[in-house]
C-alpha positions in Angstrom: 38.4 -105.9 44.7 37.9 -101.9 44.6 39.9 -100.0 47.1 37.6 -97.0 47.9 39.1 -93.8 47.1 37.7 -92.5 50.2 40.6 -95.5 52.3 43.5 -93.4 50.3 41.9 -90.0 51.3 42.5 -91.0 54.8 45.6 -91.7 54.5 46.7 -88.7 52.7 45.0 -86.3 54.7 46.7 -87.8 57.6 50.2 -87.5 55.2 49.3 -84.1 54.9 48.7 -83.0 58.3 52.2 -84.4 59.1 53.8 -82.2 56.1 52.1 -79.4 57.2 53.0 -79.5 60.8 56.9 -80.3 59.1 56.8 -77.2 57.1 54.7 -75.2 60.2 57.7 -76.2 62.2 60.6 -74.7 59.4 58.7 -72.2 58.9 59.6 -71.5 62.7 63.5 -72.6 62.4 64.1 -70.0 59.5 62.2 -67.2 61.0 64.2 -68.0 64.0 67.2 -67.8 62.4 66.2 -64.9 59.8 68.2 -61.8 60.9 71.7 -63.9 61.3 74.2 -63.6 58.2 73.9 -66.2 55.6 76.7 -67.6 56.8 75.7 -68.3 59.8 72.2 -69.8 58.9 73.2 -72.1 56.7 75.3 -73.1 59.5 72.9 -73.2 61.7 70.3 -75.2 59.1 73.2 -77.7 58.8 72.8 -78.6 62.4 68.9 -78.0 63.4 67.7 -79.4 59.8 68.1 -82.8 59.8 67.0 -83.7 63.3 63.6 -82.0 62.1 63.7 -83.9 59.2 64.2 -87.0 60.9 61.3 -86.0 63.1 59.0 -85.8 60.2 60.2 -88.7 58.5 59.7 -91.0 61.2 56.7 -90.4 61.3 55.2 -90.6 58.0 57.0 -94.0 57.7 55.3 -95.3 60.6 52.2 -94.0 59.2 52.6 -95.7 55.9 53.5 -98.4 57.7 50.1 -98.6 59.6 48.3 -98.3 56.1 50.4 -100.8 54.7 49.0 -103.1 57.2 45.5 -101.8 56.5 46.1 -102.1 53.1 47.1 -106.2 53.1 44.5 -106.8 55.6 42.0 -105.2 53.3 43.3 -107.3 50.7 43.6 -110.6 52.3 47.3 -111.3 51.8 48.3 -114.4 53.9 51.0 -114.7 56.5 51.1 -110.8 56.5 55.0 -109.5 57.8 55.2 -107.0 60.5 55.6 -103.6 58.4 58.9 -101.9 59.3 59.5 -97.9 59.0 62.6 -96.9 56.9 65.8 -96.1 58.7 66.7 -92.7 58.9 68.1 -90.7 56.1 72.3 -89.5 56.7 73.0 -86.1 58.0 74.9 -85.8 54.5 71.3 -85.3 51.6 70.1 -82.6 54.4 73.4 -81.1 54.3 73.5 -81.0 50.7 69.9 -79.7 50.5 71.1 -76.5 52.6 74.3 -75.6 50.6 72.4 -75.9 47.0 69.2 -73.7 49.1 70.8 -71.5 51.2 74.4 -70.6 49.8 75.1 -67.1 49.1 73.9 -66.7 45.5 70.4 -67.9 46.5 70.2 -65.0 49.6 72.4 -62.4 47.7 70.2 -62.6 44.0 67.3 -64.8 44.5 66.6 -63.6 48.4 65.2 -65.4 51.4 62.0 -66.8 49.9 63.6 -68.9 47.4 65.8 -70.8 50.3 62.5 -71.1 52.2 60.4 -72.8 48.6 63.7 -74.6 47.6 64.3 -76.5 51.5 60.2 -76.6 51.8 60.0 -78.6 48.7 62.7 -80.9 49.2 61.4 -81.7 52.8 58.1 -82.4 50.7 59.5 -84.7 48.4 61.9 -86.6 51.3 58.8 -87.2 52.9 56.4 -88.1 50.1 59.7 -90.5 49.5 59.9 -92.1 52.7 55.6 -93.1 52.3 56.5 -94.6 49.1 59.9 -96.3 50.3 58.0 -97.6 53.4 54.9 -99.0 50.9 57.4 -100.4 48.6 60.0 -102.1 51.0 57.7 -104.1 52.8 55.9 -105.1 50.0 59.1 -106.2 48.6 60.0 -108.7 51.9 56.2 -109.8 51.6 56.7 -113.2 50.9 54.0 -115.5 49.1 52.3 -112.9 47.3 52.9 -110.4 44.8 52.4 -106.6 45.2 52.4 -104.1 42.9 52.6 -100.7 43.4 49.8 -98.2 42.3 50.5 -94.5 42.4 47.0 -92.5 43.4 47.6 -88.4 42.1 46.7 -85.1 44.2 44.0 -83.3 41.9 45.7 -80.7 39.8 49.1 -82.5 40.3 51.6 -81.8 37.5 51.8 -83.9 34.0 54.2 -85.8 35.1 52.7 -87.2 38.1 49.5 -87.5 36.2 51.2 -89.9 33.5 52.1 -92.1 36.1 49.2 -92.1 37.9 47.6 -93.2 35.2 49.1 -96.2 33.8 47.8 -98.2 37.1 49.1 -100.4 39.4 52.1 -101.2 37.0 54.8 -101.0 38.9 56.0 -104.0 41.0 58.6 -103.9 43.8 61.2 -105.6 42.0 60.8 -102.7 39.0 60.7 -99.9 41.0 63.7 -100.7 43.6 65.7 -97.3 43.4 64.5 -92.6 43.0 67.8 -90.9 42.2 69.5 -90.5 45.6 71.8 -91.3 48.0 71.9 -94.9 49.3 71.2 -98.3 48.5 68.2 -99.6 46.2 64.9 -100.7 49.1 65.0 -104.8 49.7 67.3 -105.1 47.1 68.2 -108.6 47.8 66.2 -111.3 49.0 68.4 -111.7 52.2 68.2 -108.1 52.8 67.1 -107.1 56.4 64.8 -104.3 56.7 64.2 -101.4 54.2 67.3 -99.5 52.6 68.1 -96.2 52.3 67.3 -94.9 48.7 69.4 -95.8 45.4 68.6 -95.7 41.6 65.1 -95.8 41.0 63.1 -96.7 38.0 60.6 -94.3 36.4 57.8 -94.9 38.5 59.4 -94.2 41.7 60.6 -90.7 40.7 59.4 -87.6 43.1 59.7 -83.8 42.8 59.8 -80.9 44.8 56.3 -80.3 46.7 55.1 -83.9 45.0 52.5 -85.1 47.3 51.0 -88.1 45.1 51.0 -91.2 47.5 51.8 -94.8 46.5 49.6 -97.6 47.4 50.3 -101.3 47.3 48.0 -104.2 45.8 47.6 -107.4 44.6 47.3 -108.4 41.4 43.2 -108.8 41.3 43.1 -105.2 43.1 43.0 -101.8 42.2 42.5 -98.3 43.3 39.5 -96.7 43.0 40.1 -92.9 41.8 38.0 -90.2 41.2 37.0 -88.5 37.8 39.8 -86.9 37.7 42.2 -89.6 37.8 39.9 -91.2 35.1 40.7 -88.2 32.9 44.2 -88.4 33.4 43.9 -92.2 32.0 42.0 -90.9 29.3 45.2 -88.2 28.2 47.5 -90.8 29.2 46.2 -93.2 25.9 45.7 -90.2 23.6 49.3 -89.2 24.2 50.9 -92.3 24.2 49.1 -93.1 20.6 50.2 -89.2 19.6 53.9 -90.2 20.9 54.4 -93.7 18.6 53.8 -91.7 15.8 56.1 -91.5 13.3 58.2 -93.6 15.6 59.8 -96.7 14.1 62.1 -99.4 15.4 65.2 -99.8 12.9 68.5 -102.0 13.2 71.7 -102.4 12.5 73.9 -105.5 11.7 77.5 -105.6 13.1 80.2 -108.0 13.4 81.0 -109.4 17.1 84.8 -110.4 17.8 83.9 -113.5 17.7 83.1 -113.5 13.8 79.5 -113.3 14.7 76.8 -111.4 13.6 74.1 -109.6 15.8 71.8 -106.8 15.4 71.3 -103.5 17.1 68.1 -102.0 17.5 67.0 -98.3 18.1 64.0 -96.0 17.6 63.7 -93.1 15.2 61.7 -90.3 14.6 62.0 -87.5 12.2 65.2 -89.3 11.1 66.7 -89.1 14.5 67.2 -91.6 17.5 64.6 -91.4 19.5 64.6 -92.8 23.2 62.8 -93.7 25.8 63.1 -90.8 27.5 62.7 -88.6 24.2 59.0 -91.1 24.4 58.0 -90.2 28.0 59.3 -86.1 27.1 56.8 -86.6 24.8 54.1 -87.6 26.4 54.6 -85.4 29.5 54.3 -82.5 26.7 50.7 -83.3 25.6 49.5 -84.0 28.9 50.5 -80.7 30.0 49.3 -79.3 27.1 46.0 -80.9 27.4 45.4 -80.9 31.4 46.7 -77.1 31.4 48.8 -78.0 34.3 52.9 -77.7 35.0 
């Protein structure tokens, strides 16, 4: 089955509206607060920011919650679970968010505008996180089938985004059970009650400031449908991929165990240099951006 495009444009729209209305609504807090010394501000940010946040939160997990159930309904997953909404994030990452926005370096050199795009793109990403954690940790206590979870791209989102966006509904609940954060992994035990607060996540589960990109579960015979666009992004994605392997080769080492033992160790190179993982996804992000024309 075919999720229509048009079933995750809902969604997001509604998503949006909420972030908007979020933003609308700090936009207010720091314009009420704009004349006080920076002192003071962050102050008061400390205290008024993370009961908006919490606010907003809420409810974009109870609305990816809703289309969570939508979405398994739509699919025809048996003995659906009554989707729960995330608990709400500690005082403590909205505290941290104001000191590294709105300490006196950032007001004194960089001026008011930066702490209003550096909080404004956090609260983004907390709440872009919270859709996916909501998507991902109820798929994750859905017992008796198997979810995986397909990220679906903003048009003209960065390279990044658009390399994971395009590999496809690759990444299942059990791979993608922590985004680097405060907290403990989503579901990440079978006895687990509920949906955790964030921990270690793997690649596909990483966000950015002002990321928007939603998450979307489905089963394995399912996919989301995406628009030409997306297709394109697919297309980049293979041509980098190929462009990345290039000249990279897998090499070993034998060594010696305590035991008397011998084993091999295995790395990538390229150029005559290790070569990573990471160094493999750098590249990749590089040609995308290079070949979308986009951050």
């Amino acid at each position: 089955m075919m999720i229509p495009y048009s079933t995750v444009q809902s969604y997001s729209a509604l998503r949006s509206a909420i972030t908007d209305a979020g933003l609308a609504d700090l936009d207010l807090l720091l314009a009420s607060i704009a004349t006080e010394p920076p002192n003071v501000q962050r102050e008061a940010l400390k205290e008024l920011l993370p009961e908006l946040g919490a606010q907003y939160v809420g409810a974009t997990s109870l609305t990816a919650a809703q289309f969570y159930e939508e979405l398994v309904d739509m699919q025809g997953v048996k003995n659906p679970i009554t989707p729960e909404i995330i608990p709400l994030a500690d005082r403590a990452r909205w505290h941290a968010l104001v000191d590294w926005s709105a300490d006196d370096y950032v007001f004194q050199h960089l001026g008011p505008n930066m702490v209003y795009s550096r909080i404004a793109g956090n609260f983004t990403r907390q709440l872009t996180e919270a859709a996916a954690d909501t998507m991902i940790g109820n798929a994750q206590m859905q017992q008796g089938t198997r979810l995986s979870a397909q990220r679906v791209p903003k048009a003209g989102c960065c390279a990044f985004c658009a390399m994971l966006a395009s590999r496809g509904a690759v990444y299942s609940p059990e791979s993608a059970s922590g985004v680097v954060g405060r907290g403990k992994p989503v579901g990440s035990h079978p006895l687990a009650k509920g949906i955790k607060l964030r921990g270690s996540r793997q690649l596909g589960e990483k966000y950015h400031d002002h990321c928007r990109c939603e998450v979307v579960v489905v089963t394995p015979e399912n996919e989301v449908e995406l628009m030409a666009i997306e297709e394109h992004y697919l297309d980049v994605y293979t041509d980098a991929a190929k462009k990345a392997e290039e000249g990279r080769s897998l090499h070993w080492t034998e060594v010696e165990a305590k035991d008397g033992s011998k084993k091999r160790q295995y790395r990538w190179e390229k150029d005559d240099k290790t070569h990573t993982h990471r160094d493999k996804t750098k590249d990749i992000v590089t040609f995308m951006r290079y070949e979308l024309a986009i951050k």
